[in-house]
C-alpha positions in Angstrom: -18.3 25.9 0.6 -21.3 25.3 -2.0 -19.1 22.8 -3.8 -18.6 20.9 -0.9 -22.4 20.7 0.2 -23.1 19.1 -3.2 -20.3 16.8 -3.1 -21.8 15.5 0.1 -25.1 15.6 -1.5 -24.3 13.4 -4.1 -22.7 11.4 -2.3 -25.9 10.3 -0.5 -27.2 8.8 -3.7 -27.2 5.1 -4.0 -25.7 4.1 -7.5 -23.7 7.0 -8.0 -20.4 6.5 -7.0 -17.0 7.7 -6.9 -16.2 7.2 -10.6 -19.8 8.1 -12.0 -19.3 11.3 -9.5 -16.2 12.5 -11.2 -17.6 12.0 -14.4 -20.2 14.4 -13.6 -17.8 17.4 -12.0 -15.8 16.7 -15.6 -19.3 17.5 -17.9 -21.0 20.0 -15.4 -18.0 21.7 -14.4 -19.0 21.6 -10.9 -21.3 19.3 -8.8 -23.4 22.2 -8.0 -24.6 22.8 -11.7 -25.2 18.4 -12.2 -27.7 19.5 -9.1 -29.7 20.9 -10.9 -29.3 18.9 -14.6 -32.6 17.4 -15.9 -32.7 13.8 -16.3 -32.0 14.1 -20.6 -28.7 16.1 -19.4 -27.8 13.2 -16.8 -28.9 10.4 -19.8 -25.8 12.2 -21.5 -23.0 10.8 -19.4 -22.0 7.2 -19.8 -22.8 5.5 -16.6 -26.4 7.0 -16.4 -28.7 4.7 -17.7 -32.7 5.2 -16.9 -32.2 3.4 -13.4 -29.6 5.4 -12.7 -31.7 8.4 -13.8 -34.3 7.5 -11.9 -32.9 7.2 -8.5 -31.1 10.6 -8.3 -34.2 12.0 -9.3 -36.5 10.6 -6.7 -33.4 10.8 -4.0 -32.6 14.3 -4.9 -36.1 15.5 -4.3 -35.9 14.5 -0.7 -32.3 16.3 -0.1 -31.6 19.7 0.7 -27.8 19.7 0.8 -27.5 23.1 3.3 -29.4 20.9 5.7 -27.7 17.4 5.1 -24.7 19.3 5.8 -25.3 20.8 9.0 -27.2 17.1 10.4 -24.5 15.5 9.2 -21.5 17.6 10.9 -23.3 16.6 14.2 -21.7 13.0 14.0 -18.9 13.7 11.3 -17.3 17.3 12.4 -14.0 16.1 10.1 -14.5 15.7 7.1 -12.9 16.6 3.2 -14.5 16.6 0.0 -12.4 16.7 -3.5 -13.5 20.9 -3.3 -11.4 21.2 -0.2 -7.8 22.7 -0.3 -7.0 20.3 2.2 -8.2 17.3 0.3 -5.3 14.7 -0.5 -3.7 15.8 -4.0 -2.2 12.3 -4.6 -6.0 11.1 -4.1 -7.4 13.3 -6.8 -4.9 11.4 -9.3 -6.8 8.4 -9.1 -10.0 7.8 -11.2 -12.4 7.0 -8.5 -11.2 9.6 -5.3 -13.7 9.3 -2.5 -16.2 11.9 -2.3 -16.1 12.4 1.8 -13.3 11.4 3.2 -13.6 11.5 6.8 -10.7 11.7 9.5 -9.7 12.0 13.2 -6.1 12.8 14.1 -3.6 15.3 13.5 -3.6 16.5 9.4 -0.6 17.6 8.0 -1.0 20.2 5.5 2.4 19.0 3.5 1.3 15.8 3.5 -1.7 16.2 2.1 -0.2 18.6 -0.2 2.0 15.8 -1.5 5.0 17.4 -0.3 5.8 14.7 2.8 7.1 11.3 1.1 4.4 8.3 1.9 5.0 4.7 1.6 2.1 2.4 1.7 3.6 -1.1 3.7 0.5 -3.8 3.6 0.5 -7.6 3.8 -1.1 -10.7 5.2 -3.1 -11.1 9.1 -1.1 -14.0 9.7 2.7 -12.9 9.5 5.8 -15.1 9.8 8.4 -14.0 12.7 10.4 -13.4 9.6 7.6 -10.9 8.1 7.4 -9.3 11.4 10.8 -8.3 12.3 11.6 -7.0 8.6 8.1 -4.9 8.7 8.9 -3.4 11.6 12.9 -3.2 10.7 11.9 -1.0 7.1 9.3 0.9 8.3 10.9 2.5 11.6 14.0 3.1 8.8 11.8 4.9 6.6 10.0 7.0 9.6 13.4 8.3 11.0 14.1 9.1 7.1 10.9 11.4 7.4 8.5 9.4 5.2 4.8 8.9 6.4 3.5 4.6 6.9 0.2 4.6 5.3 -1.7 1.3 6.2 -4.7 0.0 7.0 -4.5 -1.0 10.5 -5.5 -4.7 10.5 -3.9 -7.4 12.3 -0.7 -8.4 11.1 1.8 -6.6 8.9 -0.6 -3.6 9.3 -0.3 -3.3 12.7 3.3 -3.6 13.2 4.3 -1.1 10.1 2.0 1.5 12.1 3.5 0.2 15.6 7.0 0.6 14.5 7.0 3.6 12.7 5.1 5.2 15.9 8.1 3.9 18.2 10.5 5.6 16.7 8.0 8.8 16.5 7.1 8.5 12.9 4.2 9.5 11.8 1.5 7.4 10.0 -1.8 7.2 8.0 -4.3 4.1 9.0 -7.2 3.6 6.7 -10.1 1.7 7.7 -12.7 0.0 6.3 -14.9 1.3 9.4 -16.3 4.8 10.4 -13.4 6.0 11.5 -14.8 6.1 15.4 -14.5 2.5 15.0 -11.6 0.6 16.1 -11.3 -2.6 13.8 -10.2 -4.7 15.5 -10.7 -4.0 18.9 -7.1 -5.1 19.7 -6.1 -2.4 18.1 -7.6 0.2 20.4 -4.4 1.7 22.1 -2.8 1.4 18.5 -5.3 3.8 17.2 -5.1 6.0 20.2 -1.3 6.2 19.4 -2.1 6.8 15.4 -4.7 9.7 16.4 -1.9 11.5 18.2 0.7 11.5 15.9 -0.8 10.5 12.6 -4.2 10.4 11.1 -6.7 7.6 10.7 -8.8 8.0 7.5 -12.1 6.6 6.2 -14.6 7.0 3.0 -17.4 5.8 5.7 -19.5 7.9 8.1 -19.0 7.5 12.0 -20.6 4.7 13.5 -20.2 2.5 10.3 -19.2 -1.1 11.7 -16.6 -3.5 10.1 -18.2 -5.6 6.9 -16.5 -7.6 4.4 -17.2 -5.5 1.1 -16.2 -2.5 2.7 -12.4 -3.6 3.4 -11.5 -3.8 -0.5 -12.6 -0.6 -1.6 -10.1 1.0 1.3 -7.3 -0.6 -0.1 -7.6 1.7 -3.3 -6.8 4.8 -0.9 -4.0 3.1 0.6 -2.5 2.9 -2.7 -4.1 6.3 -3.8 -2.0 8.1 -1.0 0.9 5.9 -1.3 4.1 7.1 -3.7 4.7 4.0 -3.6 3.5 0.4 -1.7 5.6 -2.2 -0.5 4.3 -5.4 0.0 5.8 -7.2 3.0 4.0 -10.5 3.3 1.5 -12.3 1.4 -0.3 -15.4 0.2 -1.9 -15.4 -3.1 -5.1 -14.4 -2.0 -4.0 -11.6 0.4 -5.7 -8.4 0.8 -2.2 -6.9 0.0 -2.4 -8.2 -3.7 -5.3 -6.1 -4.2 -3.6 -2.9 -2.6 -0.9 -3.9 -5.3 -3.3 -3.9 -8.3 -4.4 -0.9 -7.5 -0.6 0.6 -7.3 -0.3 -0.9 -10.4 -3.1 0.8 -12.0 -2.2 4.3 -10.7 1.6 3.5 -12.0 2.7 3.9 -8.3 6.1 1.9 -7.8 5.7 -1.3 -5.7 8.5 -3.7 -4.4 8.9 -6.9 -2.6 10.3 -8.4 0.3 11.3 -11.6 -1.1 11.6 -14.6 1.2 11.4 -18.5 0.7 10.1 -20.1 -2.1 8.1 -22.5 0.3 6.5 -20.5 2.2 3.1 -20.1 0.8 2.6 -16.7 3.0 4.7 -15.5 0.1 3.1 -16.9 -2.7 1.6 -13.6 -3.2 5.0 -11.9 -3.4 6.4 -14.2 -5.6 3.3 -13.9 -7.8 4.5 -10.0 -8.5 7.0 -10.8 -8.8 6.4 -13.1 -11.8 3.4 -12.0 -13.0 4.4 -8.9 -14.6 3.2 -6.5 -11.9 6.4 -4.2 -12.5 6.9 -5.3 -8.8 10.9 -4.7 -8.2 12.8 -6.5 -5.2 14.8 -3.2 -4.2 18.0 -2.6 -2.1 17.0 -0.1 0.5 18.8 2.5 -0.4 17.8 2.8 -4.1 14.0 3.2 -2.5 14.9 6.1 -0.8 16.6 7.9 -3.9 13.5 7.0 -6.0 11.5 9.0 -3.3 13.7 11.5 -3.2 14.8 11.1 0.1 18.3 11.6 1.4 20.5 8.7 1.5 20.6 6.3 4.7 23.4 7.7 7.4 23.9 4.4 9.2 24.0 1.9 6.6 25.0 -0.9 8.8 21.5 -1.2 9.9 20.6 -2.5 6.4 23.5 -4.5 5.4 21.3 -7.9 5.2 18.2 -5.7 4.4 16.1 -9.1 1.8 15.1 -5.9 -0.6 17.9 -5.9 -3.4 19.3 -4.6 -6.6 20.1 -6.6 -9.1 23.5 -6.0 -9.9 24.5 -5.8 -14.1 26.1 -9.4 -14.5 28.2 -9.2 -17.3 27.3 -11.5 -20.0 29.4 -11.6 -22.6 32.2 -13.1 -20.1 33.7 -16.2 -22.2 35.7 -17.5 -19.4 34.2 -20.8 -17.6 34.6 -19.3 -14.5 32.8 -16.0 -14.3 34.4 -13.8 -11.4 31.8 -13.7 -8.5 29.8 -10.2 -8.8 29.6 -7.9 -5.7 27.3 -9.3 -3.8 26.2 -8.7 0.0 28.1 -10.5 2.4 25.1 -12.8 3.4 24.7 -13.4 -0.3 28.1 -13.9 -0.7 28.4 -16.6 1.2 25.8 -18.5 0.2 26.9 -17.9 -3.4 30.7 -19.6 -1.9 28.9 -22.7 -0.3 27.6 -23.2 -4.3 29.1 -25.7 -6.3 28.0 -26.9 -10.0 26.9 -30.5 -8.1 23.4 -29.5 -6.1 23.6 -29.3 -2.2 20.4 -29.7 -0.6 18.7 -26.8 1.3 19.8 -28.1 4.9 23.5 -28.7 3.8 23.5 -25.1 2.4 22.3 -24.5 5.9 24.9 -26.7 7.7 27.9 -25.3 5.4 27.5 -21.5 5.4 26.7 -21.3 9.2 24.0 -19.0 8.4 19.9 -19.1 9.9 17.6 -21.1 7.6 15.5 -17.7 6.6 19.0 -15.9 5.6 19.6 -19.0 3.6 15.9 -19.0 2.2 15.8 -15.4 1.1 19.8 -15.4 -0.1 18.4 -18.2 -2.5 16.1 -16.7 -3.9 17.8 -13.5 -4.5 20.6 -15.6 -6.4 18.4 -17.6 -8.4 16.4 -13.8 -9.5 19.9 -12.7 -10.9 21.0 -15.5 -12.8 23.7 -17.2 -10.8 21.7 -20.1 -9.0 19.4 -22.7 -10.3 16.8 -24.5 -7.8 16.2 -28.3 -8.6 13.6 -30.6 -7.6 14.0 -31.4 -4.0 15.0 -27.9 -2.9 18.7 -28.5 -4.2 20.3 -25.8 -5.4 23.8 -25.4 -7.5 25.5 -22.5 -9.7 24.8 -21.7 -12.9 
């Protein structure tokens, strides 16, 4: 209990933030003991300059943490600090955790225990039809397969991952950039009324803190933080999802892709992991679950044209002009058979294989990742 009065206590103290806080715990040994430091024992840690010094001198004079706590559980009764049992492991793994994280909902010790599988699923406001029904499509899949949808509730991909995953009575995490008594946006309201009884909704701010635009990138950090891994379903390249993703890159969580077409700049973003040397992997749906450690998919009709892939091993050393086709899904398949060596424009590929322009799109794109088709200007396409 004394641990967590101080975390909260320190927490209080403009310029001392999550990663100058954990710095502290590290040298004191506990928070409680940097309390009481003199300002040549604070001057010791890198981060703590004379400003620095100076404001938790003259803001620690004006705290006494028993009685911050007790105000402060008037308006925030739910609340852990990193000294809590029930604090998030997979948040203590990152460098910066937050040092209250407040929550309303239904917690779940194994969850926060690391024990239930989560899967962050983020990506842009403005979704394609084509986003929307493969967010909801892999996120009610992974719910029935027991993992928890962590998101963070905003409009768009957000919403649905958290929608469909409740449909199916999944259970997921929302984390706003809000108090979490706020509902951001207000569209959302009977969403979040859904999430609070069956999941958990999740905030570093205290009640009553309203929606601001330099609050919303710092959440995305906790997304990935309590994310095994984060799957980016949607995004142009300046998408809040991308930053979600950097973080998941930092903290060496896995992240994957849902490809789709190469002119569709509400992909951009996706494409740009995938290019850019994110370690973001386009993965067939099955392989995601055995990297979690789930059990294998029952029905696997369901996920027959599923745009997440594995690149099969093409073998290389083949001297023949005529490579034998690799095993390919049947959507893939096809549009691998409509291929000649002489380029076909995008809307004959269309008119020839009989299949929708966004099976065409993504099929594309998925052959052209593992080798076997080249695009040319124009959006024509042939074999390699």
């Amino acid at each position: 209990m004394e641990e967590r009065v101080f975390w909260l206590a320190w927490s209080q103290i403009s310029g001392v933030g999550p990663i100058l806080l954990k710095r502290l715990q590290q040298h004191f040994i506990s928070l409680s003991a940097a309390w009481e430091a003199t300002p040549n024992q604070l001057r010791e840690l890198e981060g703590f300059g004379n400003k620095t010094v100076q404001a938790v001198v003259e803001k620690r004079a004006k705290i006494d943490p028993e009685k911050l706590l007790k105000q402060h559980l008037e308006k925030n009764p739910n609340f852990w600090t990193p000294a809590d049992p029930e604090y998030p492991r997979l948040l203590l793994e990152i460098p910066n955790p937050p040092p209250v994280l407040y929550y309303r909902g239904k917690p779940q010790l194994s969850e926060n225990q690391g024990i239930t599988p989560t899967v962050g699923i983020v990506g842009t406001r403005s979704l394609s039809e084509y986003g929307k029904r493969w967010t909801r499509k892999i996120s009610a899949a992974l719910a029935k397969q027991g993992f928890t949808i962590v998101s963070g509730m905003a409009e768009g991909i957000d919403t649905e991952a958290h929608d469909a995953c409740l449909e199916v009575g999944g259970r997921t995490l929302a984390v706003l950039g809000t108090g979490v008594d706020v509902v951001y946006p207000p569209s959302n309201r009977s969403l979040y009324d859904r999430i609070l009884n069956n999941g958990l909704v999740l905030s570093e701010y205290p009640a009553g803190t309203q929606p601001h635009r330099t609050s919303f990138p710092p959440r995305n950090r906790i997304i990935a933080g309590l994310s095994r891994a984060v799957l980016v379903m949607e995004a142009p390249t300046k998408s809040g999802a991308l930053i979600t993703a950097d973080f998941a890159k930092d903290l060496q969580r896995d992240i994957y892709v849902l490809t789709a077409r190469l002119d569709d700049y509400k992909s951009h973003g996706c494409l740009k992991l995938l290019n850019k040397g994110a370690n973001a992997i386009p993965v067939e749906f099955e392989q995601l679950l055995t990297m979690l450690g789930a059990k294998p998919v029952a029905d696997k009709a369901d996920f027959s044209s599923l745009p997440l892939f594995n690149q099969p091993q093409i073998d290389r050393s083949q001297t023949s002009n005529q490579p034998p086709i690799p095993d390919l899904e049947p959507d893939l398949k096809q549009v691998f058979q409509t291929l000649n060596t002489e380029p076909l424009s995008f809307d004959l590929i269309i008119q020839q294989s009989g299949l929708a322009a966004s099976v065409v799109s993504s099929s594309l794109l998925q052959l052209e990742l593992m080798g076997l088709v080249t695009q040319l200007p124009g959006m024509r396409y042939h074999k390699c």
